[in-house]
PyMOL Python script that loads the backbone (N, CA, C, O; Angstrom):
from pymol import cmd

cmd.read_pdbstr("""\
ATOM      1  N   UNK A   1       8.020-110.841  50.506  1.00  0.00           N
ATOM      2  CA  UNK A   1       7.528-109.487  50.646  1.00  0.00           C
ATOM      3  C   UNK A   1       6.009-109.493  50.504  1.00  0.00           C
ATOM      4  O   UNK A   1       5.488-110.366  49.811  1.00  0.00           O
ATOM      5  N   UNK A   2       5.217-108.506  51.163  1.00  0.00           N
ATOM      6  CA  UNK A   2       3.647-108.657  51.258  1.00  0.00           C
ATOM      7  C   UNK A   2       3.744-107.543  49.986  1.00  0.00           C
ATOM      8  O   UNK A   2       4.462-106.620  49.599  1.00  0.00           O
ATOM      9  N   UNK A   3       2.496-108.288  49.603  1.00  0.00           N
ATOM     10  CA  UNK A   3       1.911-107.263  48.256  1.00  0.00           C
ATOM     11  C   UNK A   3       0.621-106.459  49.063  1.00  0.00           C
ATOM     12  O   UNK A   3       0.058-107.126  49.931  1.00  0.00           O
ATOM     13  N   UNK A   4       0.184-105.232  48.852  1.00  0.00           N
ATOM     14  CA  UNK A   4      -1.174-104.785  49.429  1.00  0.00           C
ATOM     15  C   UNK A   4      -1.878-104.465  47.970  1.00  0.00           C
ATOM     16  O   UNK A   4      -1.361-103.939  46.984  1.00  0.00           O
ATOM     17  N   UNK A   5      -3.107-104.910  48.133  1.00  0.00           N
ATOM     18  CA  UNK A   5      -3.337-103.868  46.555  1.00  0.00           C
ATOM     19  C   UNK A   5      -4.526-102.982  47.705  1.00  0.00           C
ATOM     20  O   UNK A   5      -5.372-103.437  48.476  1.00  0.00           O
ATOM     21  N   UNK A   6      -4.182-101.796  47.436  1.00  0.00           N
ATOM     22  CA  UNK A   6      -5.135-100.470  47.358  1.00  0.00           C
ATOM     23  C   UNK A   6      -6.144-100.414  46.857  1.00  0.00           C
ATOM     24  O   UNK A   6      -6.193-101.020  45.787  1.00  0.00           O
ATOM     25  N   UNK A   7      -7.122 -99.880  47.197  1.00  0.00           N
ATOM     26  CA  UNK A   7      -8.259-100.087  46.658  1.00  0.00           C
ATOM     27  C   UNK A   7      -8.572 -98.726  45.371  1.00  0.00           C
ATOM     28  O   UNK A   7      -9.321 -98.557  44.409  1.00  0.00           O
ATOM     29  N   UNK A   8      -7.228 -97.796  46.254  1.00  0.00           N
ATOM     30  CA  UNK A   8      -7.194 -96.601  45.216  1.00  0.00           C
ATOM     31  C   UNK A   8      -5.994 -96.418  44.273  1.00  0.00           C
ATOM     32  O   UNK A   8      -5.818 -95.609  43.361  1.00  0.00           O
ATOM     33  N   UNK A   9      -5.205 -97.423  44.767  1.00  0.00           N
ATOM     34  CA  UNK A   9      -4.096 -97.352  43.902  1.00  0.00           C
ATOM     35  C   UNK A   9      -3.719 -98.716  43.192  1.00  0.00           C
ATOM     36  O   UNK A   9      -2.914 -98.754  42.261  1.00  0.00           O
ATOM     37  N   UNK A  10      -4.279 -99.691  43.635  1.00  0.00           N
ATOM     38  CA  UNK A  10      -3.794-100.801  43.138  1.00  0.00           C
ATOM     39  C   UNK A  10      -2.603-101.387  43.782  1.00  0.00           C
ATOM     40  O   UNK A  10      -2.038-100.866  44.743  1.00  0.00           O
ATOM     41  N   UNK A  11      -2.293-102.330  43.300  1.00  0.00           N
ATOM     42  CA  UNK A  11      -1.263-103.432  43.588  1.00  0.00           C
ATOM     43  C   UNK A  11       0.125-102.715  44.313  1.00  0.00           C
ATOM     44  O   UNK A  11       0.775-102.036  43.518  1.00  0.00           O
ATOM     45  N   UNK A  12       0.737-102.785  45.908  1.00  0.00           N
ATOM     46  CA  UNK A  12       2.047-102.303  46.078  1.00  0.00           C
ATOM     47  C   UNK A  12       2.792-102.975  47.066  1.00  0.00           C
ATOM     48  O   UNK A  12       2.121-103.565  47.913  1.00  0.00           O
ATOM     49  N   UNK A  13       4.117-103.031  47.171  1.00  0.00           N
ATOM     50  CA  UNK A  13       4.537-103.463  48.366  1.00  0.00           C
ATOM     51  C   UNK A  13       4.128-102.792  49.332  1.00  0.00           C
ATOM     52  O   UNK A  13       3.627-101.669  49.266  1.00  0.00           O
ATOM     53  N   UNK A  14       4.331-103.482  50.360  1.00  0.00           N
ATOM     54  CA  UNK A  14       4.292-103.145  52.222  1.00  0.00           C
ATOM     55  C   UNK A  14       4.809-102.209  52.033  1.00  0.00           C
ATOM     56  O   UNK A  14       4.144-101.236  51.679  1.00  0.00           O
ATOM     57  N   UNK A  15       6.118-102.119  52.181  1.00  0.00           N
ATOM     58  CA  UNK A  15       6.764-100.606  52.259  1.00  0.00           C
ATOM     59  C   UNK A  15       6.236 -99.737  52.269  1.00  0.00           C
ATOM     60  O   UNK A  15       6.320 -99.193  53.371  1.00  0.00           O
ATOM     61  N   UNK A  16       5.460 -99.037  51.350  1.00  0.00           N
ATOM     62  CA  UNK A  16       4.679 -98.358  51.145  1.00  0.00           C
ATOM     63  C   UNK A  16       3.643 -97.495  52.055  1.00  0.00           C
ATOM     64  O   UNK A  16       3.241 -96.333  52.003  1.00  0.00           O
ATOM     65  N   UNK A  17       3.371 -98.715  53.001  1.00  0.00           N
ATOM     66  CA  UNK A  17       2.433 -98.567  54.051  1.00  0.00           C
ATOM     67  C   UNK A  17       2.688 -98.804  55.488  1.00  0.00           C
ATOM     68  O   UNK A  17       3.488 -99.616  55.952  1.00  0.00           O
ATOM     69  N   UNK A  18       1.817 -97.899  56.218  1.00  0.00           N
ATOM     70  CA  UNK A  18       2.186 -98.137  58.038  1.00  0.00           C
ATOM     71  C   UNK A  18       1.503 -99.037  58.798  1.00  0.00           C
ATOM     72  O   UNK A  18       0.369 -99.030  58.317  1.00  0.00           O
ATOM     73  N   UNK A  19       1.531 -99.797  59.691  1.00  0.00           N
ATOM     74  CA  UNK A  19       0.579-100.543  60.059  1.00  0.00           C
ATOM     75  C   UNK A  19       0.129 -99.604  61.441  1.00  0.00           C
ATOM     76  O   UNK A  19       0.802 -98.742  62.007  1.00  0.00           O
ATOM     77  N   UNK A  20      -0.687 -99.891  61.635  1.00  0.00           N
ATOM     78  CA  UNK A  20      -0.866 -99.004  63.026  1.00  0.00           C
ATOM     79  C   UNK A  20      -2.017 -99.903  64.063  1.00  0.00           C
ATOM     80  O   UNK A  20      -2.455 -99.351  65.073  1.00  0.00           O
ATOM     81  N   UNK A  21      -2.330-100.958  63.789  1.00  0.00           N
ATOM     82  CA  UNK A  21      -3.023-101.693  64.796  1.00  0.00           C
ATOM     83  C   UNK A  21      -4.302-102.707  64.582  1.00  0.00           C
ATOM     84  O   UNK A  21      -4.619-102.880  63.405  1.00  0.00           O
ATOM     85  N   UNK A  22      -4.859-103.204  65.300  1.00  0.00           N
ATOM     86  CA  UNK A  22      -6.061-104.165  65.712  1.00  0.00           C
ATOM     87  C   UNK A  22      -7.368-103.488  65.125  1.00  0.00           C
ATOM     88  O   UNK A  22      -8.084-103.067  66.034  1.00  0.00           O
ATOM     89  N   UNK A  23      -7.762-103.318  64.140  1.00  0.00           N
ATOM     90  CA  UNK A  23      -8.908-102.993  63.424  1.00  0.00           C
ATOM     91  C   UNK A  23     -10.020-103.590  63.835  1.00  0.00           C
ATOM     92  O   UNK A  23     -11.105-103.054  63.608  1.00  0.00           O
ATOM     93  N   UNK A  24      -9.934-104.836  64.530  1.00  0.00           N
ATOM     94  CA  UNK A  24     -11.700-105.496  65.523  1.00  0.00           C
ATOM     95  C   UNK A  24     -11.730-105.009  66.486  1.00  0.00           C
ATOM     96  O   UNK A  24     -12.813-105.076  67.067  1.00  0.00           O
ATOM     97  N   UNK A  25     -10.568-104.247  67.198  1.00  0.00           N
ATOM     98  CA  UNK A  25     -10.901-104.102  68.464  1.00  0.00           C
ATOM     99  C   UNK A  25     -12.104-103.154  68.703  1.00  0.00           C
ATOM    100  O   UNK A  25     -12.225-102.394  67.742  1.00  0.00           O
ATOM    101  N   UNK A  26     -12.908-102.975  69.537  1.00  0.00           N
ATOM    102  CA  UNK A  26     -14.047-102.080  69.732  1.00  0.00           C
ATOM    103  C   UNK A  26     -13.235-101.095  71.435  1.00  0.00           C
ATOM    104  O   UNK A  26     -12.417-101.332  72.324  1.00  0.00           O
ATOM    105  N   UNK A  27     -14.213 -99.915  70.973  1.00  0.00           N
ATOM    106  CA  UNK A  27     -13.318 -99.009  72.835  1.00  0.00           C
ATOM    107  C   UNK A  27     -14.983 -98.674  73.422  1.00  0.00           C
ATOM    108  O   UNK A  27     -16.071 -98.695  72.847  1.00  0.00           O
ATOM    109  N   UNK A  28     -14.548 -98.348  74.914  1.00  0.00           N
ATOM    110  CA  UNK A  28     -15.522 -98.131  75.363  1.00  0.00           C
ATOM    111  C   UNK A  28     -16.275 -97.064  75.715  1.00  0.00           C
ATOM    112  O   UNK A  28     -15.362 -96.350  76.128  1.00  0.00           O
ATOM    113  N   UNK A  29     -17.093 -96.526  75.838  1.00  0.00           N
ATOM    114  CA  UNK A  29     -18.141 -95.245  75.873  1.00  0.00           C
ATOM    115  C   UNK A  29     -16.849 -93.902  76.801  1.00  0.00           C
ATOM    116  O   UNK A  29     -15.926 -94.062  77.601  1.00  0.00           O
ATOM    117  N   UNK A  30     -17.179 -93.244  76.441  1.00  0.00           N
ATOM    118  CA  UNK A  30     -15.982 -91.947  77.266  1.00  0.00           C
ATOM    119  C   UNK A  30     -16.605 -91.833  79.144  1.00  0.00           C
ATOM    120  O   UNK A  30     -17.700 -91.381  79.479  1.00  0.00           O
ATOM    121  N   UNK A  31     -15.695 -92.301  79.942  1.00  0.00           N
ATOM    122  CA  UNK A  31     -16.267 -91.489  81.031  1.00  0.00           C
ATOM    123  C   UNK A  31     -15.557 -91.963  82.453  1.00  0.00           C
ATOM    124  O   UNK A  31     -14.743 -92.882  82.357  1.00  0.00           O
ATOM    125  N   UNK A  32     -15.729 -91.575  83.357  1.00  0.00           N
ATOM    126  CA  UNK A  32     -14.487 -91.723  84.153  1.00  0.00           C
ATOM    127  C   UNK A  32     -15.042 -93.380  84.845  1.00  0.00           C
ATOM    128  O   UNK A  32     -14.146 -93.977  85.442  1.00  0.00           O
ATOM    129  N   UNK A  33     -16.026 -93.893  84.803  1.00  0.00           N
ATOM    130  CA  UNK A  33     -16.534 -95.328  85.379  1.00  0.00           C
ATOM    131  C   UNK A  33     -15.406 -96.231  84.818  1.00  0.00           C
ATOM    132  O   UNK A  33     -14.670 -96.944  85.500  1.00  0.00           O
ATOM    133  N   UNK A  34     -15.376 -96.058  83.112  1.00  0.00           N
ATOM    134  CA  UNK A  34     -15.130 -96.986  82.270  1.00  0.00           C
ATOM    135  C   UNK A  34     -13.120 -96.594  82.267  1.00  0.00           C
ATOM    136  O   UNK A  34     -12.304 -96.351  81.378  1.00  0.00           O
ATOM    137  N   UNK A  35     -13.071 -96.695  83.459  1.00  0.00           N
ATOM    138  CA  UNK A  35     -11.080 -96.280  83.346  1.00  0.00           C
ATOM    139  C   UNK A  35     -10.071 -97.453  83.184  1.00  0.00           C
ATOM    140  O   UNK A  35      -8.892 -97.427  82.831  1.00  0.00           O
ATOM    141  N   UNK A  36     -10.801 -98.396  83.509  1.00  0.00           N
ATOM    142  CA  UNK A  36     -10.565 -99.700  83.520  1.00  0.00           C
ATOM    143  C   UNK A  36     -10.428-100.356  81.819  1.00  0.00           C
ATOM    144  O   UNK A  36      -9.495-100.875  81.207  1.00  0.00           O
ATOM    145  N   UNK A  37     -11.785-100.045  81.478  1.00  0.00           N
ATOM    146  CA  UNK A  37     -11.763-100.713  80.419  1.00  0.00           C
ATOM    147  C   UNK A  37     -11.082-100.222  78.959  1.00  0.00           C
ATOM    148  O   UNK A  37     -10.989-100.666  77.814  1.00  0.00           O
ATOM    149  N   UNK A  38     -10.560 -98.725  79.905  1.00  0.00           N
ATOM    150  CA  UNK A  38     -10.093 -97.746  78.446  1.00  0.00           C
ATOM    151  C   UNK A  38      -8.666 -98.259  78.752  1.00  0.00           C
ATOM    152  O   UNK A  38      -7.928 -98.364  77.772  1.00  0.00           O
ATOM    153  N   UNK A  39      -8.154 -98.600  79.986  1.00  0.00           N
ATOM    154  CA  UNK A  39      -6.638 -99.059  80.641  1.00  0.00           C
ATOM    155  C   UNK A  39      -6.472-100.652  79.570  1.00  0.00           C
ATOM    156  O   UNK A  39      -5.376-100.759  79.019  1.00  0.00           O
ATOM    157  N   UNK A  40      -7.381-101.665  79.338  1.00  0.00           N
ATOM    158  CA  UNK A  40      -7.547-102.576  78.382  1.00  0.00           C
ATOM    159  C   UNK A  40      -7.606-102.077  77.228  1.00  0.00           C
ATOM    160  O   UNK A  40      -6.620-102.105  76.492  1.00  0.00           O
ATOM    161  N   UNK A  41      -8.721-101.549  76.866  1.00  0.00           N
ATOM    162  CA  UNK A  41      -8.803-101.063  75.157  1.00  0.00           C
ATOM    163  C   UNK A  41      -7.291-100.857  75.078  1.00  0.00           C
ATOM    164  O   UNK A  41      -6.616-101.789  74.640  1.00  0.00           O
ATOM    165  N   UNK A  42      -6.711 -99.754  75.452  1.00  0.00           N
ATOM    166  CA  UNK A  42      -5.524 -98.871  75.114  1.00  0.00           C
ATOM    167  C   UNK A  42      -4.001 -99.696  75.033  1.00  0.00           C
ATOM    168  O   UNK A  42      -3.148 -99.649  74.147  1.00  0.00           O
ATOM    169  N   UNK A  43      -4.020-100.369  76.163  1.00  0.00           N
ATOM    170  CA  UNK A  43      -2.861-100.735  76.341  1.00  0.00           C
ATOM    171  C   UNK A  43      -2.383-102.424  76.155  1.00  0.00           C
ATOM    172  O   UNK A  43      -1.250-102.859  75.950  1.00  0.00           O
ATOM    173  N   UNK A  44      -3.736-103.213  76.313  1.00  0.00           N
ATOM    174  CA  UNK A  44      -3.266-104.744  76.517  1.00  0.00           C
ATOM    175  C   UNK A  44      -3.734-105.071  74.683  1.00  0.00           C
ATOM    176  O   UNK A  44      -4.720-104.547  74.163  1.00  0.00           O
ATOM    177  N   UNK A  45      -2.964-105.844  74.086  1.00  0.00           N
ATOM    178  CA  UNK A  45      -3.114-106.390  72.947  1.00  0.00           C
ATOM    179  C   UNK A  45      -3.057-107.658  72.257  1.00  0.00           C
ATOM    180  O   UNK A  45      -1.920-108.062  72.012  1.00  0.00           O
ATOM    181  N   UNK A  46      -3.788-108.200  71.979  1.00  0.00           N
ATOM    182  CA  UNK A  46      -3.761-109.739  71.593  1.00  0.00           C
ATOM    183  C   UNK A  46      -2.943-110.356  70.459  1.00  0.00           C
ATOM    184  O   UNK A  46      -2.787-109.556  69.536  1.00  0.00           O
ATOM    185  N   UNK A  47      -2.521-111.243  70.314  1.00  0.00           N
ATOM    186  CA  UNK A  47      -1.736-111.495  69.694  1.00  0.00           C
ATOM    187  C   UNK A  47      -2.237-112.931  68.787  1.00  0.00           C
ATOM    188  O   UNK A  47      -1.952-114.109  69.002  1.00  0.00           O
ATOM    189  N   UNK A  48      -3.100-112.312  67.691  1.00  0.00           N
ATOM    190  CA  UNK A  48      -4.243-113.733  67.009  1.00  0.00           C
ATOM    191  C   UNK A  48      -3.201-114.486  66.846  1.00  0.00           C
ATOM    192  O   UNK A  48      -2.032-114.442  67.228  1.00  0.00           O
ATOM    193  N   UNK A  49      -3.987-115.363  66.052  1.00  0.00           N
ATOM    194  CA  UNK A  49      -3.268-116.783  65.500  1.00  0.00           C
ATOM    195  C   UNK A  49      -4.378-116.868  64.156  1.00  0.00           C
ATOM    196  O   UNK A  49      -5.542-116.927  64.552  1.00  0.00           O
ATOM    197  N   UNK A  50      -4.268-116.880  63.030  1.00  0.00           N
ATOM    198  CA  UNK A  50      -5.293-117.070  61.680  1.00  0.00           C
ATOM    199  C   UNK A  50      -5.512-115.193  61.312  1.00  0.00           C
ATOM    200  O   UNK A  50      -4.739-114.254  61.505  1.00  0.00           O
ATOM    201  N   UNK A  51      -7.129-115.253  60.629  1.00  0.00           N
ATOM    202  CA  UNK A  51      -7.557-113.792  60.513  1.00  0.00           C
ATOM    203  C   UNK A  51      -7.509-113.143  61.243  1.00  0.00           C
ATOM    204  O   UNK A  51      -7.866-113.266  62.415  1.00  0.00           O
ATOM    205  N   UNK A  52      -6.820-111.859  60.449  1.00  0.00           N
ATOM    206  CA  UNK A  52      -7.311-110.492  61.924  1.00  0.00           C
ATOM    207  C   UNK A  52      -7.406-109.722  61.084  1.00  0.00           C
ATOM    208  O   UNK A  52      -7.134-109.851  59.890  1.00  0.00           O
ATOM    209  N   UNK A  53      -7.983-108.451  61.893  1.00  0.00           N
ATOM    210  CA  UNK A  53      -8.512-107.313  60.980  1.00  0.00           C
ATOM    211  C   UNK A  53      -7.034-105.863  61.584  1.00  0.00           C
ATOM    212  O   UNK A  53      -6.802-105.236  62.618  1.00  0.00           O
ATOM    213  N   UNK A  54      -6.602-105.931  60.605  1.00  0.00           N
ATOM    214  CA  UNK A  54      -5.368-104.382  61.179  1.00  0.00           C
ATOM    215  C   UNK A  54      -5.524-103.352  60.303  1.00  0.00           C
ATOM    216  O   UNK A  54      -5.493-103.662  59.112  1.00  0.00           O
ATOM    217  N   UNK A  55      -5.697-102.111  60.607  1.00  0.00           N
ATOM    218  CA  UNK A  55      -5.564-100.869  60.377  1.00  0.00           C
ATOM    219  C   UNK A  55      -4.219-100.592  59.813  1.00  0.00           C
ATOM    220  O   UNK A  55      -3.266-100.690  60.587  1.00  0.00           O
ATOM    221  N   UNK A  56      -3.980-100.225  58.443  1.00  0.00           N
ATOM    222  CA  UNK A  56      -3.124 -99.919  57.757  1.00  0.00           C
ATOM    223  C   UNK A  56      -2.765 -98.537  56.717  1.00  0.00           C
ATOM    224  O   UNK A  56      -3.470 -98.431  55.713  1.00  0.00           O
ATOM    225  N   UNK A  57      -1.936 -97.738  56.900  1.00  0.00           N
ATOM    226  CA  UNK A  57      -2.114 -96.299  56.559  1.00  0.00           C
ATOM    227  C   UNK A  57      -1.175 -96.140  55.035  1.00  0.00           C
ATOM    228  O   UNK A  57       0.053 -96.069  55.102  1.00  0.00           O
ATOM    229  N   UNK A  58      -1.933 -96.093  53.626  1.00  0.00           N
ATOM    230  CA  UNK A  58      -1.016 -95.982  52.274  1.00  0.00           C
ATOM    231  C   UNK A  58      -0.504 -94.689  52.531  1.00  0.00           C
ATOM    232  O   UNK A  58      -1.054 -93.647  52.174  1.00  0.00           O
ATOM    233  N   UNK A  59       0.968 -94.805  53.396  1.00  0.00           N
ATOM    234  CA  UNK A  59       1.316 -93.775  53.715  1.00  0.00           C
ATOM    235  C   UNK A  59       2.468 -92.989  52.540  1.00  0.00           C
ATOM    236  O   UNK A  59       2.903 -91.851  52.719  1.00  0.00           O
ATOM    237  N   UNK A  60       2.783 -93.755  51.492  1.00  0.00           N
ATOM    238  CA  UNK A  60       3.491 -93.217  50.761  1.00  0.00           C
ATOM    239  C   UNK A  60       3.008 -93.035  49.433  1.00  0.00           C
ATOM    240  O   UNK A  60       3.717 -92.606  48.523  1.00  0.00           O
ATOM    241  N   UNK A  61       1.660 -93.397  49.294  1.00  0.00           N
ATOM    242  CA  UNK A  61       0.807 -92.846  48.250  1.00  0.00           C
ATOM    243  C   UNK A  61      -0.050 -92.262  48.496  1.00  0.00           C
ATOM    244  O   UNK A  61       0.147 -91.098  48.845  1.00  0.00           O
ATOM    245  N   UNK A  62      -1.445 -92.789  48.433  1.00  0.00           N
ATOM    246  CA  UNK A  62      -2.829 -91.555  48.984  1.00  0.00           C
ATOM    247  C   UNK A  62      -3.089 -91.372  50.137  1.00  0.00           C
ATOM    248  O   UNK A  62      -3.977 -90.628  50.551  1.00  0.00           O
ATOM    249  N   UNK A  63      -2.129 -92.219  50.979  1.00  0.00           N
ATOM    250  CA  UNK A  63      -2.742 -91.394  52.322  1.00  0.00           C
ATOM    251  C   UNK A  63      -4.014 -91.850  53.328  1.00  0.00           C
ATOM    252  O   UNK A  63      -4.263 -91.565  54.500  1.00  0.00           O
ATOM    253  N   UNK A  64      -4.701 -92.684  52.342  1.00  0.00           N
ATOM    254  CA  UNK A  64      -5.750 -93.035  52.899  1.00  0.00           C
ATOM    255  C   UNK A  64      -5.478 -94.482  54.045  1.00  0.00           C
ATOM    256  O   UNK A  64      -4.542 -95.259  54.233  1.00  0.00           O
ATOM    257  N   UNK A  65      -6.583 -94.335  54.514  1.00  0.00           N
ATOM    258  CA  UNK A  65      -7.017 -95.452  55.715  1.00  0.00           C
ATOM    259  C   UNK A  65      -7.356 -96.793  55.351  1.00  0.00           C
ATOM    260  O   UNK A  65      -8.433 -96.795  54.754  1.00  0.00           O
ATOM    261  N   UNK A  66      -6.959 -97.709  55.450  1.00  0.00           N
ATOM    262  CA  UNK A  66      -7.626 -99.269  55.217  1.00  0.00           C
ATOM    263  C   UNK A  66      -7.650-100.273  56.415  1.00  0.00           C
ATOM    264  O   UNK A  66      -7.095-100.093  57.499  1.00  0.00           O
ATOM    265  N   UNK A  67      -8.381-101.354  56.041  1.00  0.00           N
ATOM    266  CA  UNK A  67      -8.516-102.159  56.642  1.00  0.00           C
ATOM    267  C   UNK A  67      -7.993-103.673  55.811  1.00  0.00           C
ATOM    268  O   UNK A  67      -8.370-104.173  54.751  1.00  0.00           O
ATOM    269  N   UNK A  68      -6.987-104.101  56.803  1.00  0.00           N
ATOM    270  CA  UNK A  68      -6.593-105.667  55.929  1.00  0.00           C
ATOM    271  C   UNK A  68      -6.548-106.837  56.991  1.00  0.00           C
ATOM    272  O   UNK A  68      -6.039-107.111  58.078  1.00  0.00           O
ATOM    273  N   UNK A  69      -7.636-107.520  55.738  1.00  0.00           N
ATOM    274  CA  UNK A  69      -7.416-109.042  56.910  1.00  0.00           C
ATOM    275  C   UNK A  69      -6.598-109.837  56.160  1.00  0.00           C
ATOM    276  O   UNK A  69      -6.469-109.978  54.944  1.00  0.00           O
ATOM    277  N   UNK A  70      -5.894-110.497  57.427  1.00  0.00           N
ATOM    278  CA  UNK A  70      -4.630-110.885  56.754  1.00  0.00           C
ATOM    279  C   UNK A  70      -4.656-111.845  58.027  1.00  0.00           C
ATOM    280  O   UNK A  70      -5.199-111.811  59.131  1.00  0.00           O
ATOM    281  N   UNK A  71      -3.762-112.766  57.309  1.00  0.00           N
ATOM    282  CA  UNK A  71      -3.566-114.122  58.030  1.00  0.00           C
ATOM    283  C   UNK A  71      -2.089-114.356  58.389  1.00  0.00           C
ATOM    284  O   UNK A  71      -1.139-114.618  57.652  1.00  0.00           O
ATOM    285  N   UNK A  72      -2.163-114.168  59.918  1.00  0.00           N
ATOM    286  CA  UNK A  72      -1.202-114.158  60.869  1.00  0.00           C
ATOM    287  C   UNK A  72       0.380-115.225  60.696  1.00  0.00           C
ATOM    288  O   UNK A  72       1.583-115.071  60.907  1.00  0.00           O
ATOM    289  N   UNK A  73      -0.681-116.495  60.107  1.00  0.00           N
ATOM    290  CA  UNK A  73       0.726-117.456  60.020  1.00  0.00           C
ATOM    291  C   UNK A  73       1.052-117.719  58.855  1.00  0.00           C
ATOM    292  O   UNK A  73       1.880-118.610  58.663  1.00  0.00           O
ATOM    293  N   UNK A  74       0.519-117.053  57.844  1.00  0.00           N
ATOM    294  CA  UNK A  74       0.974-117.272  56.425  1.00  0.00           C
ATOM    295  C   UNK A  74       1.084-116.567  55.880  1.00  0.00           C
ATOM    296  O   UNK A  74       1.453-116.724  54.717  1.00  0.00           O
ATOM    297  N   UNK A  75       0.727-114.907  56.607  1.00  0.00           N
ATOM    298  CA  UNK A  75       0.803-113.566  56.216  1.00  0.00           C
ATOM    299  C   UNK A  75       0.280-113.298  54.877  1.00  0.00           C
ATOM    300  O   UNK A  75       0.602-112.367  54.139  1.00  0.00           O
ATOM    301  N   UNK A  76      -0.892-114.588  54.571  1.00  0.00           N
ATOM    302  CA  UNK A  76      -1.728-113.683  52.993  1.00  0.00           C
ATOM    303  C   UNK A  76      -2.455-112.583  53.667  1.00  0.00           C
ATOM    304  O   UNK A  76      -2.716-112.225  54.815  1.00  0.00           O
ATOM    305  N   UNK A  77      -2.682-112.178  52.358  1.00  0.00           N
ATOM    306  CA  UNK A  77      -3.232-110.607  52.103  1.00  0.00           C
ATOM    307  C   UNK A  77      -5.001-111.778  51.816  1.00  0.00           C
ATOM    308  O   UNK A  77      -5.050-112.588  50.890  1.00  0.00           O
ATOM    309  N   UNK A  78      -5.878-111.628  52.538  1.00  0.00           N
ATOM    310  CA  UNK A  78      -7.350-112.164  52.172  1.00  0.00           C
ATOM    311  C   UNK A  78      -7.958-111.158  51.788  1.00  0.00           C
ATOM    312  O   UNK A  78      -8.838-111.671  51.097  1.00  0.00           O
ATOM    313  N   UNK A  79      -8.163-109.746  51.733  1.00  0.00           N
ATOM    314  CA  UNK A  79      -9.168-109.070  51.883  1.00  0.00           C
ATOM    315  C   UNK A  79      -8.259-107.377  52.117  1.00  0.00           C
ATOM    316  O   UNK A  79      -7.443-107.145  53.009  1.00  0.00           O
ATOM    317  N   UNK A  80      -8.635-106.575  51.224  1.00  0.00           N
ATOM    318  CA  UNK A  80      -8.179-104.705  51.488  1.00  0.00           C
ATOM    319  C   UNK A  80      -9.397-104.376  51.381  1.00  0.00           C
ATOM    320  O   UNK A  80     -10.078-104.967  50.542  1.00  0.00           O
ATOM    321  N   UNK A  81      -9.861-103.569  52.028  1.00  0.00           N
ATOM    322  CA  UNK A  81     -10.654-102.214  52.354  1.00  0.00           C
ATOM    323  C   UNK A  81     -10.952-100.878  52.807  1.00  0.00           C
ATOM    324  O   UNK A  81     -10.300-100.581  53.808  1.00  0.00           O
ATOM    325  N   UNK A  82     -11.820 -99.870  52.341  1.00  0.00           N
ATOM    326  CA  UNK A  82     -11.133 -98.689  52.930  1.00  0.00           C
ATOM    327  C   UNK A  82     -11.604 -98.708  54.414  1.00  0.00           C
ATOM    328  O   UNK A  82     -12.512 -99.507  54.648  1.00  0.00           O
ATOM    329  N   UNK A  83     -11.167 -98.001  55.403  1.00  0.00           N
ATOM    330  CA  UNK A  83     -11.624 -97.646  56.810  1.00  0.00           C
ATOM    331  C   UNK A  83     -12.580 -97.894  57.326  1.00  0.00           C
ATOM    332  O   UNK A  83     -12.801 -98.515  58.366  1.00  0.00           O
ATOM    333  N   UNK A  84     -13.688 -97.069  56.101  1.00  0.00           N
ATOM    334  CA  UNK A  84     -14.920 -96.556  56.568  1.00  0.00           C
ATOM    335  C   UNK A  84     -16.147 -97.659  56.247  1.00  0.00           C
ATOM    336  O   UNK A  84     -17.364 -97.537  56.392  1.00  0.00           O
ATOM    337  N   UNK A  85     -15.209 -98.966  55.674  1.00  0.00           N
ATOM    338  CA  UNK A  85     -16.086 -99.866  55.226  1.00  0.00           C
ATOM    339  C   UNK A  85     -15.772-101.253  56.307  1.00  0.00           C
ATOM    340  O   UNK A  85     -16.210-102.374  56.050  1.00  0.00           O
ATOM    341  N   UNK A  86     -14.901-100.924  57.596  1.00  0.00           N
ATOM    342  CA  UNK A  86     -14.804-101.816  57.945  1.00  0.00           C
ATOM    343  C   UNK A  86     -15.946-102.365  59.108  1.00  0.00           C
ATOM    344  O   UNK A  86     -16.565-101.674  59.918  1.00  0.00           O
ATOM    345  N   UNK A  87     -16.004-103.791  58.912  1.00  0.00           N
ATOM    346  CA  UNK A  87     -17.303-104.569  59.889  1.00  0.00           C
ATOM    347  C   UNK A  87     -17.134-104.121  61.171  1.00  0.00           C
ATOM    348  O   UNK A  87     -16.155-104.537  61.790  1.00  0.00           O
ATOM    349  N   UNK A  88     -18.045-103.202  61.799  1.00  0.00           N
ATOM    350  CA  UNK A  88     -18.271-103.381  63.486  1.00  0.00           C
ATOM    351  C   UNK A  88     -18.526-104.498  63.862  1.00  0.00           C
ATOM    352  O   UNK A  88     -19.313-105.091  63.125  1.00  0.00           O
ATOM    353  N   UNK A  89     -17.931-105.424  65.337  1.00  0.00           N
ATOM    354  CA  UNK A  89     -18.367-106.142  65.939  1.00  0.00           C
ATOM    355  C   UNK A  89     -19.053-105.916  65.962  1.00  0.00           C
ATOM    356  O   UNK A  89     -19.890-106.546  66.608  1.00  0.00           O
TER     357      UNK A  89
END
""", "prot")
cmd.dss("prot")
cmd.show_as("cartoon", "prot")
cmd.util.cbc("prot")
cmd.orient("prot")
């Protein structure tokens, strides 16, 4: 079972929480040129191998937004953070 610790709540199982996606990914400027690249952003998804950065929602406690890098083939927990602290490419 994955442990997350919260940065506001501390130490919890997964359960707890939603995953909801690719936290490195970057999207592209709004506008009808870029339809292509919003058809990529949106829909095609990579599938790492090691670190990745995923967007994760403490949906059964505060609610809040994080960011966890976590390692794909051994599924540690390296690193929790909130949202708003995560690295832009």
């Amino acid at each position: 079972m994955l442990r997350i610790t919260c940065p506001y709540c501390g130490e919890r199982d997964h359960d707890e929480f939603s995953y909801f996606g690719d936290a490195s990914k970057t999207y592209p400027p709004l506008g009808a040129e870029h339809h292509d690249a919003w058809v990529d952003a949106v829909y095609l998804r990579d599938n790492p191998k090691g670190e990745h950065l995923e967007f994760w929602q403490h949906t059964l406690a505060c609610r809040r937004w994080l960011v966890v890098r976590r390692d794909t083939v051994s599924h540690d927990i390296l690193a929790v953070m909130p949202a708003r602290e995560r690295p832009l490419a």
